[in-house]
NUZA-940373 format. One record per residue (C-alpha): residue number from 0; residue in three letters; x, y, z. Coordinates in pm, whole numbers, always signed. Example, Ala and Ser with C-alpha at 12.3 -4.5 7.8 and 13.67 -1.06 7.14 Angstrom:
ATOM     k     r        u        v        w
ATOM     0   ALA    +1230     -450     +780
ATOM     1   SER    +1367     -106     +714
This chain:
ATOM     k     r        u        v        w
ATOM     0   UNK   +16271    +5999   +12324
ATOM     1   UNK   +16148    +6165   +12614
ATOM     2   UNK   +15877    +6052   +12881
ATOM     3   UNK   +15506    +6229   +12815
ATOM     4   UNK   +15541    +6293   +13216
ATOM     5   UNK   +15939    +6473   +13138
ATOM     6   UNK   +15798    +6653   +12817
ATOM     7   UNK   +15438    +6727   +13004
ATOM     8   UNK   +15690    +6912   +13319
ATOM     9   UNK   +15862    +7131   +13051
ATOM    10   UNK   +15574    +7242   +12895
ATOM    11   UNK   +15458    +7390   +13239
ATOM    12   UNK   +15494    +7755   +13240
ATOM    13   UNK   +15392    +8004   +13506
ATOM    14   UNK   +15358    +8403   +13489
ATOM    15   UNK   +15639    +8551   +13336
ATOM    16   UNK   +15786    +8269   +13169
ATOM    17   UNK   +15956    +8355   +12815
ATOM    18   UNK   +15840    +8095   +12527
ATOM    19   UNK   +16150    +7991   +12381
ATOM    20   UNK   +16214    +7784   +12100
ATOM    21   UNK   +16300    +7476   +12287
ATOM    22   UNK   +15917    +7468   +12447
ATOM    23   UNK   +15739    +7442   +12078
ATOM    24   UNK   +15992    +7190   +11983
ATOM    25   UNK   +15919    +6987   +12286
ATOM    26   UNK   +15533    +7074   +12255
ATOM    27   UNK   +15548    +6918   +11882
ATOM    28   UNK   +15681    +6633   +12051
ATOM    29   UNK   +15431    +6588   +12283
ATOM    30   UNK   +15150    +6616   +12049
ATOM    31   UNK   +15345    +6378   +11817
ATOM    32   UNK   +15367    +6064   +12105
ATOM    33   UNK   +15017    +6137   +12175
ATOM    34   UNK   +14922    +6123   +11832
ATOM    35   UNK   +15163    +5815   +11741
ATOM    36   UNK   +15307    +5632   +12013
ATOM    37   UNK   +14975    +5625   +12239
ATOM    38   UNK   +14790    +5280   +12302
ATOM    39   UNK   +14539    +5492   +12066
ATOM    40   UNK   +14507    +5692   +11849
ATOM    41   UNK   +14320    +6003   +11795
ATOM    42   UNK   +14033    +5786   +11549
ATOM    43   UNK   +14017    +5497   +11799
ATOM    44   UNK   +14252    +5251   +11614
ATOM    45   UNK   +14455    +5078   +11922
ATOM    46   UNK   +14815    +5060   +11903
ATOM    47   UNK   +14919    +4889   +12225
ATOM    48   UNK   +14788    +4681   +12543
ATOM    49   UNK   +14527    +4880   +12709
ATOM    50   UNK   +14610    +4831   +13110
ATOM    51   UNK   +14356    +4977   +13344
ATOM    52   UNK   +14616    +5096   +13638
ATOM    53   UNK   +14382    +4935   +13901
ATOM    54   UNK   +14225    +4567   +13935
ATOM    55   UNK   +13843    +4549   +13848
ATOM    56   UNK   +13758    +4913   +13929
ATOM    57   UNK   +13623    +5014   +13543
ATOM    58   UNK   +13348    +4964   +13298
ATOM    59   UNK   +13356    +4927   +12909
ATOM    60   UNK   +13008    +5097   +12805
ATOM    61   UNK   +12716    +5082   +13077
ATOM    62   UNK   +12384    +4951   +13084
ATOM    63   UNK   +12223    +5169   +12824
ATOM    64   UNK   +12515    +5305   +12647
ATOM    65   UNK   +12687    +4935   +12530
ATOM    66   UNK   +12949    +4850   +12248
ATOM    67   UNK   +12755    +4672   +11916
ATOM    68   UNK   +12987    +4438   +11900
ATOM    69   UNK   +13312    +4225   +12019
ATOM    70   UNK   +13547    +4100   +11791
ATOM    71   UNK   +13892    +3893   +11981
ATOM    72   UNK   +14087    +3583   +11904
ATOM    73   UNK   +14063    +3499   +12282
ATOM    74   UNK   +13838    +3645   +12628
ATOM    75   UNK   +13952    +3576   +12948
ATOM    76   UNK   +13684    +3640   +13227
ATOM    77   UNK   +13598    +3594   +13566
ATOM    78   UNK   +13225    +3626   +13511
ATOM    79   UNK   +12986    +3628   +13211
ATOM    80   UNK   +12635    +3720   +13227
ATOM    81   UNK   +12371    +3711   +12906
ATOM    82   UNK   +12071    +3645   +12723
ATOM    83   UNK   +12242    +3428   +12463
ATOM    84   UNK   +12595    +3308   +12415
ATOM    85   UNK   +12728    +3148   +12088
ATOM    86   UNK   +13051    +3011   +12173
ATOM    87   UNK   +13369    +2923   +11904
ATOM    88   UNK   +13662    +2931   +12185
ATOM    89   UNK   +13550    +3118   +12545
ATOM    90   UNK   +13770    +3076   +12867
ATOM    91   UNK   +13569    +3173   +13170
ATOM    92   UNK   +13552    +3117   +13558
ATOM    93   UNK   +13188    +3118   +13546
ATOM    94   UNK   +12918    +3150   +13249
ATOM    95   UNK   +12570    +3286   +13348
ATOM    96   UNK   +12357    +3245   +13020
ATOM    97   UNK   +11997    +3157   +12953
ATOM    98   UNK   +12092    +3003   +12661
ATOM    99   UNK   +12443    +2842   +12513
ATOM   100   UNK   +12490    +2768   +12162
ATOM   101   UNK   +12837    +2589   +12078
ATOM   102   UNK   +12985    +2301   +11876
ATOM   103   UNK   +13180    +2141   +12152
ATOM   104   UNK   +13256    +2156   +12551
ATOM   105   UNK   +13543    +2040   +12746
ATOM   106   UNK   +13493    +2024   +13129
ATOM   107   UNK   +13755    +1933   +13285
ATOM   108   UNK   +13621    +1886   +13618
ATOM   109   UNK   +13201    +1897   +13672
ATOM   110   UNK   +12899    +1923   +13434
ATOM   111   UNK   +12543    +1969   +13602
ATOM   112   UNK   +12226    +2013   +13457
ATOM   113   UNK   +11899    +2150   +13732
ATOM   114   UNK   +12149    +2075   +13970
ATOM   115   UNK   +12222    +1705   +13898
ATOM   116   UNK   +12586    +1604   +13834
ATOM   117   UNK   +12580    +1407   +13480
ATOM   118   UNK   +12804    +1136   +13419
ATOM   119   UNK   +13086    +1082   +13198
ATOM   120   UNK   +13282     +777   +13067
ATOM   121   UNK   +13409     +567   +13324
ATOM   122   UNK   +13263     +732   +13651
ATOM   123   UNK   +13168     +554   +13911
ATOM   124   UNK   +12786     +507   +14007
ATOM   125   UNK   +12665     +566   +14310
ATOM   126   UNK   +12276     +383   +14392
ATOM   127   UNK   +12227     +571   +14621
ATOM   128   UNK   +12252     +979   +14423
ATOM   129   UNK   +11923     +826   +14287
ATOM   130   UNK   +11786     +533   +14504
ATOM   131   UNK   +11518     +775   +14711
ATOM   132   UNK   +11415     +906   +14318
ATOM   133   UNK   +11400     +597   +14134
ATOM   134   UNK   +11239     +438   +14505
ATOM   135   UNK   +10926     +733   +14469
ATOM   136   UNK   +10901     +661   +14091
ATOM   137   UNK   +10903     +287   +14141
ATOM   138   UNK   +10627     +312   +14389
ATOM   139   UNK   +10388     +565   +14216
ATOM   140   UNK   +10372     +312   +13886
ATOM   141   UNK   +10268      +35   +14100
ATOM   142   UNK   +10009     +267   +14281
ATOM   143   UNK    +9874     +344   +13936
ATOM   144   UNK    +9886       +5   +13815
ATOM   145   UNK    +9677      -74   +14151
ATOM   146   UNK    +9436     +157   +14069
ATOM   147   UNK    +9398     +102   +13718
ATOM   148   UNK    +9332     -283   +13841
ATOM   149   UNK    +9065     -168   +14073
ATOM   150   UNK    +9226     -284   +14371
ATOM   151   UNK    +9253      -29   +14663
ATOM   152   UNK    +9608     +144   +14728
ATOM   153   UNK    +9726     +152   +15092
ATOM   154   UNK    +9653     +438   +15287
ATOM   155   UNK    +9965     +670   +15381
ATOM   156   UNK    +9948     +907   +15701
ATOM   157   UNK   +10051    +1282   +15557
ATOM   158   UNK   +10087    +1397   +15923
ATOM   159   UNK    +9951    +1345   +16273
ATOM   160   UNK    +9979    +1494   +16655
ATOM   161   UNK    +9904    +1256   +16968
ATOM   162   UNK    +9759    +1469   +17278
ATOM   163   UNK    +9777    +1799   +17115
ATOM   164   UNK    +9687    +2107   +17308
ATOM   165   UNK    +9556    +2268   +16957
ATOM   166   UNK    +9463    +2664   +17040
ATOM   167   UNK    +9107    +2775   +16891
ATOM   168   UNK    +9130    +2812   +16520
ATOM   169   UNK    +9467    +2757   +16518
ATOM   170   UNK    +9632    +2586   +16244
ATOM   171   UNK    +9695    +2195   +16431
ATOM   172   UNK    +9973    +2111   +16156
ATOM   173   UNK   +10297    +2369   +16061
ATOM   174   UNK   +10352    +2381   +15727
ATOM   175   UNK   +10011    +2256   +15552
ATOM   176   UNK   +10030    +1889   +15457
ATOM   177   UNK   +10068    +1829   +15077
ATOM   178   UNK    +9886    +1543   +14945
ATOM   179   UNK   +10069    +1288   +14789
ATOM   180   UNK    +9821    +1092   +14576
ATOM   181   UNK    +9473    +1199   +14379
ATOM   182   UNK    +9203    +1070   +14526
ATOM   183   UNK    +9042    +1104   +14947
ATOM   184   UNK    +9211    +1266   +15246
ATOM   185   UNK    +9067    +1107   +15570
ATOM   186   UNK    +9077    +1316   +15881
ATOM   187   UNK    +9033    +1053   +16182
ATOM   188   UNK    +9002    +1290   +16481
ATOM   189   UNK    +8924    +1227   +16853
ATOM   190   UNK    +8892    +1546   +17167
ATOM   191   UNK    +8873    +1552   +17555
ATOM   192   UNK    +8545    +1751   +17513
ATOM   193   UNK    +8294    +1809   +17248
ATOM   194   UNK    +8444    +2063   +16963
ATOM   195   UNK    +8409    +2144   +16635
ATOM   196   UNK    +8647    +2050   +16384
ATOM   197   UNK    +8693    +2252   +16048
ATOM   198   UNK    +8956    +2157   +15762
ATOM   199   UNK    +9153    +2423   +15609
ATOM   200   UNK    +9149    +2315   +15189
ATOM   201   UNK    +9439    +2536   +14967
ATOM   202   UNK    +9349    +2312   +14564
ATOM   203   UNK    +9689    +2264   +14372
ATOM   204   UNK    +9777    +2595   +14146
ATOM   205   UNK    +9510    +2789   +14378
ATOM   206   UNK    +9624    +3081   +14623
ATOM   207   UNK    +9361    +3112   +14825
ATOM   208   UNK    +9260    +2853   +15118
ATOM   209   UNK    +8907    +2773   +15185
ATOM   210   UNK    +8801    +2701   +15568
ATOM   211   UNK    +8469    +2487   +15660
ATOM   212   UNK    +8378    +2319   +15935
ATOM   213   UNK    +8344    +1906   +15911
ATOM   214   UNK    +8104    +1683   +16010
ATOM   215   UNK    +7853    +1891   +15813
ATOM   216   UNK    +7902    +2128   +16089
ATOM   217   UNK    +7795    +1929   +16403
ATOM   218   UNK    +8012    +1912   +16682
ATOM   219   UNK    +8248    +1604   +16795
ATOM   220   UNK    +8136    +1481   +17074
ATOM   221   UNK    +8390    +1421   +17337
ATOM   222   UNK    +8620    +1090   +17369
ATOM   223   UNK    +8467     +973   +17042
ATOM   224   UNK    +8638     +892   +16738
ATOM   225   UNK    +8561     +986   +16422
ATOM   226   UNK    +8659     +967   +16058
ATOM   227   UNK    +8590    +1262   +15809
ATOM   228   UNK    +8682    +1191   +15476
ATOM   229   UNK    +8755    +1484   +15189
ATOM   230   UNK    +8763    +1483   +14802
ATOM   231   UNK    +9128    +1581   +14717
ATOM   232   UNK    +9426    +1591   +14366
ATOM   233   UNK    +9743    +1559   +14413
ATOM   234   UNK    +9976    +1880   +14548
ATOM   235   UNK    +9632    +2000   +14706
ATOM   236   UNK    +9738    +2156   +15105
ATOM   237   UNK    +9529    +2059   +15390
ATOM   238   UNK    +9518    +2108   +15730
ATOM   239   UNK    +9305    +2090   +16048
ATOM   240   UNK    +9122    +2332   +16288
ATOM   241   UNK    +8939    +2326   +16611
ATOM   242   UNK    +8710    +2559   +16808
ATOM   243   UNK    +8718    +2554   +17146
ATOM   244   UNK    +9091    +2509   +17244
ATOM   245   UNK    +9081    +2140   +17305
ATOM   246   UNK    +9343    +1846   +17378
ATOM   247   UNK    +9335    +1642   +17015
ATOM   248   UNK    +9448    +1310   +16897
ATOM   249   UNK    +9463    +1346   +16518
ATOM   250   UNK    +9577    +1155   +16227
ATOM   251   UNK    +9550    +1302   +15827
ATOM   252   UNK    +9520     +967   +15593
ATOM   253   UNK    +9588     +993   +15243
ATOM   254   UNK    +9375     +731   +15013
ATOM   255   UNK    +9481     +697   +14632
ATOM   256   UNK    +9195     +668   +14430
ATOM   257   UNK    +9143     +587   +14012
């Protein structure tokens, strides 16, 4: 049977052409492949592969114009991206779902969850993929258990600078500290001439920072040490400020507190 492209170059006729007999026998022939022999059909029934004749360059439905529904024995894809997937047999490079429903998983090589590689039969463990995690937890339960006793928790230094040409109203640390533990921040501060010293507050879950001056806004006198201390929860940001420009030894404590 002839080629559509053969039959398609017969039924080409230019000015003057007779029809002959010949050209509505081949045109019922043409009509009849399309009709019959095509991969489909005039209804939409599919009758054979369907080959795009370039390599990821087309779309099946777009955004807001999609296809109700999939039905295959098997999907092969480089990429999936959706709300929900409910899974009987799916062969992917990479899934991107918010949620997976399915009634069993084989993974051959890795299996993470938030990031974390989870282990299988047999693997070997590794102390330290978890030793600075379990080290943090370890030491917040005896902090609390500290503080629940009523005895004092050491102090830990969020940040300091030695000598510090700090510009006027500058921020002095870069980022903000983060406290580590509920309870007092202790700002122990010392300046080559009298200043003022203000500390820059930002509470946890708050987005605006609140500036005021310290030392119930008298100035520092020069080459004297002080300690300021300030109410704080844990995740709160802090950070210091000085007016004039001055050179500044300073060091942020952090004291747990019940």
């Amino acid at each position: 049977m002839p080629y559509l492209d053969e039959l398609r170059e017969r039924l080409r006729l230019e000015g003057g052409d007779v029809i002959l007999e010949d050209w509505y026998s081949d045109l019922t022939t043409y009509l009849e492949l399309l009709e019959k022999k095509g991969a489909v059909d005039y209804i939409g029934y599919v009758h054979g592969d369907l080959i795009p004749d370039r390599d990821a360059l087309y779309n099946l439905g777009i955004i807001n114009l999609r296809l109700r529904q999939v039905y295959s024995v098997y999907g092969y894809f480089s990429y999936i991206k959706s709300g929900s997937i409910f899974i009987h047999n799916i062969q992917a490079d990479v899934v991107n779902a918010k949620d997976v429903n399915a009634k069993r998983g084989n993974f051959e090589e890795d299996l993470r969850l938030k990031g974390k590689r989870v282990l299988k039969d047999e693997d070997p463990i590794h102390i330290s993929t978890f030793y600075d995690y379990a080290k943090s937890q370890i030491e917040q339960a005896i902090r609390d258990a500290l503080l629940n006793l009523g005895i004092p928790a050491k102090p830990k230094i969020l940040g300091y600078q030695v000598d510090y040409d700090a510009p006027a109203m500058a921020d002095v640390f870069s980022p903000n500290l983060t406290v580590q533990d509920s309870g007092r921040i202790r700002v122990k501060i010392i300046g080559n001439t009298d200043f003022y010293s203000y500390l820059k507050h930002k509470p946890s879950g708050v987005p605006t920072e609140i500036l005021g001056l310290l030392n119930a806004g008298k100035p520092l006198t020069k080459h004297s040490w002080y300690e300021l201390d300030f109410t704080v929860v844990k995740d709160d940001e802090v950070n210091v400020k000085v007016a004039p420009t001055v050179t500044i030894t300073v060091i942020i404590y952090n004291i747990p507190e019940a």
